[in-house]
Structures are given as structure tokens and as C-alpha cells.
N, C-alpha and C positions, 0 to 999 in steps of 0.2 A: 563217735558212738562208742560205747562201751560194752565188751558182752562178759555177759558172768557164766565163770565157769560150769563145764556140766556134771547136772548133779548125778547122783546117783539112781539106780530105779529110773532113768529116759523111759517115758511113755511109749505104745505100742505105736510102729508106724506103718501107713499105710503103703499096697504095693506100688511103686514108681522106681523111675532109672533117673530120677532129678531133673528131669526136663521140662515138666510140667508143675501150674501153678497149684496145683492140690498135690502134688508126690509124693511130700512129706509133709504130716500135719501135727501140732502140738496145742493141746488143748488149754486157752489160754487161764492163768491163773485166776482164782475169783477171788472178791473182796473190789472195794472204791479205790477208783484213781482219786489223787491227792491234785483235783484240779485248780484247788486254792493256793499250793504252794507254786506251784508253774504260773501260774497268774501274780501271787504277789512279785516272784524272779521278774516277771517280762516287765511290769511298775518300773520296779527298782532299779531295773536296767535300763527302762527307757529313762528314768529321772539321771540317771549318773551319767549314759552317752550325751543327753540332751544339755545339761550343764558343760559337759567338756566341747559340743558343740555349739553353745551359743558363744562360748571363748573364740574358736574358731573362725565364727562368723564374725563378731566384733574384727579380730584379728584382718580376716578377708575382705573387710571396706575397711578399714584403716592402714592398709597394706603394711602392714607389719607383720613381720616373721609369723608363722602358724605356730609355734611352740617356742614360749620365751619362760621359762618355770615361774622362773621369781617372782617376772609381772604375771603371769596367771594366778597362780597361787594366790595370790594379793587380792588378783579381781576375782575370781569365784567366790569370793567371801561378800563382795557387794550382791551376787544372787540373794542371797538371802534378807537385805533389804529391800532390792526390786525385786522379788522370785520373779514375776510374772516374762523377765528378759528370758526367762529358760527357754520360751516359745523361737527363740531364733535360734536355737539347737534342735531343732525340728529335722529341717532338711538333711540333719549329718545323722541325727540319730535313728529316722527312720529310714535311710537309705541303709543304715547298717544293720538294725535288726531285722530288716526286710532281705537281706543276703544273709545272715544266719540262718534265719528262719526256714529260707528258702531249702539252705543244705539240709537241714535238719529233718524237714518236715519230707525231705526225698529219701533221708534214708527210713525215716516213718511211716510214708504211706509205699514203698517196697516191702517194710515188715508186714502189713499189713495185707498186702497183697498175698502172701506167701502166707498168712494167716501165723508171723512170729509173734510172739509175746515183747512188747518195746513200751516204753514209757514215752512221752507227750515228750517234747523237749524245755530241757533246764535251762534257762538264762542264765549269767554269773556276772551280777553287778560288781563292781571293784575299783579301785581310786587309781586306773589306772592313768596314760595321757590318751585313753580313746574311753574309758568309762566303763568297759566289759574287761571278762576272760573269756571269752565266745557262748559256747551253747554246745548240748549235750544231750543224746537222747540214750538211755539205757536198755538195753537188750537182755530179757530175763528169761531166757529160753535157750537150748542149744539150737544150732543151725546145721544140717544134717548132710546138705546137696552143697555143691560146691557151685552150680549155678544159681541157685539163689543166695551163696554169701558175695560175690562176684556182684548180681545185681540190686542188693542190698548195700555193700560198699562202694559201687559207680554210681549211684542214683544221687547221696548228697552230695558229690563234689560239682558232677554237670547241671542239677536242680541248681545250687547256688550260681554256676560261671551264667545259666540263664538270664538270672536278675540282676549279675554285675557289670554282665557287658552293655549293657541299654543304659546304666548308672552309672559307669564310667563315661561313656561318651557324654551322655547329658553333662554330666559333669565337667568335662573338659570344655565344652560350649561354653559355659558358663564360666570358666576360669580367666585370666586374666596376666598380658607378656608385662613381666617386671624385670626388667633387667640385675642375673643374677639372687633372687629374691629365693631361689630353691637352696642358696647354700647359705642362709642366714638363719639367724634363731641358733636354738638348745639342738636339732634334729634334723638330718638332712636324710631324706629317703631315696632310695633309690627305685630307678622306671625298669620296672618290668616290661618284656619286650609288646605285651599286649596294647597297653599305655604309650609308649613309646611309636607304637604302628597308627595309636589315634591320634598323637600328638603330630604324627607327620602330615595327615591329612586336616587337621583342623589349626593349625600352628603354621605352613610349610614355611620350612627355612627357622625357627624358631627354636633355639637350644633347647634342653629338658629344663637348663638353670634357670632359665630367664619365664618359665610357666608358674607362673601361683596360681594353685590346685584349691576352686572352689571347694564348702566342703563336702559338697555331694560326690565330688569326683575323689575328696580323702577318704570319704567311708568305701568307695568301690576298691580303694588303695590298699584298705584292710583287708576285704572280703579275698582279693588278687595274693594277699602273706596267705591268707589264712587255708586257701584250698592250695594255694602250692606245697603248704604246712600240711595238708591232709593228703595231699597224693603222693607224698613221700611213700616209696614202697620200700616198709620196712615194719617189721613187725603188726600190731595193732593196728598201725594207721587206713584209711582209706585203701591207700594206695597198698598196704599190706596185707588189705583183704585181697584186690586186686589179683596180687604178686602170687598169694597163694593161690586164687584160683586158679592159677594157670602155671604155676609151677610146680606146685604139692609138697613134696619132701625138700625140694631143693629151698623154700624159701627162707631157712633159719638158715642159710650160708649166705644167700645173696642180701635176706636184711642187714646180717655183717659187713656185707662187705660196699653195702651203701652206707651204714653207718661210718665205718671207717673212709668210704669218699666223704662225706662231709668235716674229717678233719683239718685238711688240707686250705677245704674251704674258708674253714672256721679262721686259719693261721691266718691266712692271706689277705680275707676280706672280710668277714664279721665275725667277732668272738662268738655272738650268740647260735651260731651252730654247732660251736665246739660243747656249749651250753646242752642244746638238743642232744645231741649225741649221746653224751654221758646219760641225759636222763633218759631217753631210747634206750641206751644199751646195759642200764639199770634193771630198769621199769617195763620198757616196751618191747622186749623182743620176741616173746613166749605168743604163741598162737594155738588157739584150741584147735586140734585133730578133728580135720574132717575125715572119713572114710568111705571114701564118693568115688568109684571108680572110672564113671561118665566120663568122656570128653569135653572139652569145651569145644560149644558149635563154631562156626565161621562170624555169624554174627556178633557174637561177643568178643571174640578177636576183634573186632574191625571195631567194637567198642575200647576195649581196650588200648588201641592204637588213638583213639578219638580222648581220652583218659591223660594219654603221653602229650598230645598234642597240647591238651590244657595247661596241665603241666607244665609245658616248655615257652608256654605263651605267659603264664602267673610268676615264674621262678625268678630269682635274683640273686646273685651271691650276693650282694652288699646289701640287704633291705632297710638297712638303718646306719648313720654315722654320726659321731659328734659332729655339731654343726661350730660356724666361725664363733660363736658367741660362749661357748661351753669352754 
């Protein structure tokens, strides 16, 4: 989520200590949501996941690598004389828009609860090797309590781990022991310890190399990057709404100085956090001033700690490598 800066002339607010669902209210903006662009986005995105997952699928009964460029590249282009094969990129694409969605529409109906001004969420179709750049909902209002930017910021990351963790298992049900078949192809991903804990139970005894990850189990694979990607506590992010509600002033040091643990990271095991980093410590460091003098309750702590846990169950240093074929 995104919030845009506050304006000038903030609206009158009403009396409250941030603790309650009315305590602070801002009167939302008028004019039409633009409910045809959010609709053609989700289209578009569902056409471009569904394409990269009927490759996928092809791939997952042919037991060959899940990501081979050159022969993909090749066959995506035969969609177009059979379109109708897009239908077996069904299961990857709606399991992943459906964990988007899920985040998204948590940090959504929390804006709403608190009566914020937020936009629907954005889809972002893109050529990428999953079809998206995730999803986004816009926040056009300031946010004034530090308890409701705290439960505004934890709502999409556990909203999504809700509808990943049911779609991950399903998915591993459904996957299939290859021996060694995880470090083949253009891309070799890495198991998160969540995956890794299902893999024990529904695999025993069975390496993470030797698991071909149906693709309903690789779209839960996404959803597992993408909220460990958002509970990073640092700046903007999730997890930086987080950080500030329960740090305040200290949190433009500590986002520092997570940025700077992930370069270490970056050196040792994936270049793409050294990537993040830079663009975090560009782009994402600045957070809007709340002036909320509240406490945060015990509940929210125990939320919070519930926030880490995820966190530490989605996280991976390595999430992606060249694979033997690359």
C-alpha cells in the first residue's frame, strides 16, 4: 500500500486518544472510483499469470524443469493458436491472485473500518516468469493514530498468509518426488521455512531437491517472497508501518539499519537484496509523522509478535538462483 503525503488544511478531527474505531475521522473524498480501470488490471492479470501458468502446468505433467526460458518463450507463442490451453493456467493464476487479493483487500477493508480514504486495489500485469508485479492499494488520506496505522499495516500481510497457507499445503499434496528435479531448469528457488515444515509432513524423509512444486503450491511460493517482501520493517513497507507503531522516532534508525543487514545478505546469498536495499534506501525510507502520543495495548504487541512469526516462517536468504541449466 501506498500513502500520499499530507496535505495541507487536514480536516477537523474528532475528540479520541486513538483507540477506538471512530477517534479519528476523515471525510472521504467525492467524485467516481475508477471501477473500470481495477477491473480491466485484474483481466489483464489474470490473462498474463494464466499464460505463464499453463507453461507451468504443461511443464508439471511433462516433468520438466518449471522454468526453461528459451523453450518457454518458444511455447507461449503456440497460446496464441490454441488460446483456449490458457485454461490450464487456471490453478497457478488463481491461486495467486487470490493471495494478492487477499493482502490487499486486508489492508482495504482495515481503511475502511477506520473510515480512511484507499482506493480498490491495482493489479500489475507484466511479462514477467509469474505474469504479475503484485498489487497495490492507494491510501489518499492521512492516518492520524498510530493504532490504526499498525492495524491498517498488519491486516494485509496476515489477510494474505490466511489464504496461502491452505494453498500451499494443497499444493504440496499435489506435487510430485523427482529426484533432484528442484535444481534443474533456468531457476532454482529456495524453501522457506513454512514449506519446508510441509514438506516434512507430507514428503517424510524426502529432500526439498527431489519435490516438483505443483503449480498451485508455486503461486503459494510467490505469495511466501511477497509478504516476507512486505514485512520487512523498514521504511514504507508493511512491516514499516509495523516498526513505527511501536517504535516512533526510533524507526528512521532501525529502517537503516535493517537495510544495511540486508547487504551482507545480498553479498552471500542473493544479489537481489542488495537490489532492494538500494531501492529501500533510495525510495523507501521517509515515513509520514504520526503525532499519537497513545500507547500501544498488549494486544497488539502480541500481534505484532504474531507479524515476526510470519515473517520468520515466509523469509529466505536465497529465494531465487541460477539454476544447472542457466
Amino acid at each position: 500500500m501506498s500513502f500520499q503525503p499530507y496535505p495541507a488544511g487536514a480536516p477537523s478531527l474528532e475528540p479520541g486518544n486513538g483507540a477506538g474505531r471512530r477517534a479519528y475521522f476523515w471525510q472521504r473524498r467525492a467524485g467516481r472510483r475508477r471501477y473500470g480501470v481495477h477491473l480491466l488490471l485484474v483481466v489483464l492479470t489474470l490473462i498474463t499469470t494464466s499464460a505463464m501458468g499453463a507453461r507451468l502446468a504443461l511443464n508439471f505433467r511433462s516433468n520438466r524443469p518449471a522454468f526453461d526460458f528459451e523453450r518457454d518463450l518458444a511455447a507461449l507463442g503456440d497460446l496464441w493458436a490454441q488460446p483456449w490451453r490458457i485454461v490450464d493456467g487456471l490453478p497457478f493464476s488463481l491461486t495467486l491472485l487470490m493471495i494478492l487479493l487477499a493482502h490487499e483487500l486486508g489492508h482495504y477493508l482495515a481503511c475502511a473500518y477506520y473510515r480512511v480514504d484507499a482506493t480498490l486495489p491495482y493489479f500489475l500485469p507484466a511479462p514477467t516468469f509469474i505474469g504479475t508485479l503484485g498489487a497495490f492499494i492507494r491510501i489518499r488520506s492521512p492516518i492520524y493514530s498510530k493504532r490504526m496505522l499498525f492495524d491498517i499495516g498488519i491486516a494485509g500481510p496476515l489477510a494474505g498468509f490466511v489464504v496461502l497457507l491452505p494453498a500451499l499445503a494443497i499444493g504440496l499434496a499435489y506435487s510430485k518426488v523427482i529426484p533432484g528435479i528442484a535444481q534443474r531448469g533456468d531457476l532454482v528457488f529456495g524453501t522457506p521455512p513454512l514449506q519446508w515444515l510441509l514438506e516434512r509432513l507430507i514428503f517424510p524423509g524426502v529432500p526439498s531437491s527431489d519435490i516438483y512444486l505443483h503449480p498451485v503450491a508455486r503461486a503459494a511460493w510467490v505469495g511466501l517472497f511477497a509478504t516476507a517482501l512486505n514485512l520487512l520493517p523498514i521504511g514504507q513497507l508493511d512491516g514499516g508501518h509495523i516498526l513505527y507503531s511501536l517504535a516512533g522516532d526510533r524507526h528512521r534508525l532501525l529502517s537503516r539499519l535493517f537495510v544495511l543487514a540486508l547487504l551482507p545478505i545480498g553479498y552471500f546469498y542473493w544479489e537481489g537484496w542488495l537490489v532492494w536495499a538500494v531501492l529501500l534506501l533510495l525510495f523507501g525510507m521517509r515515513h509520514p509523522s504520526i503525532y499519537d502520543p497513545t500507547p500501544m495495548d498488549e494486544g497488539r504487541r502480541r500481534l505484532a509478535w504474531l507479524a515476526l512469526a510470519v515473517f520468520l516462517l515466509c523469509f529466505t536468504v536465497a529465494p531465487i538462483q541460477p539454476g544447472l541449466a542457466s
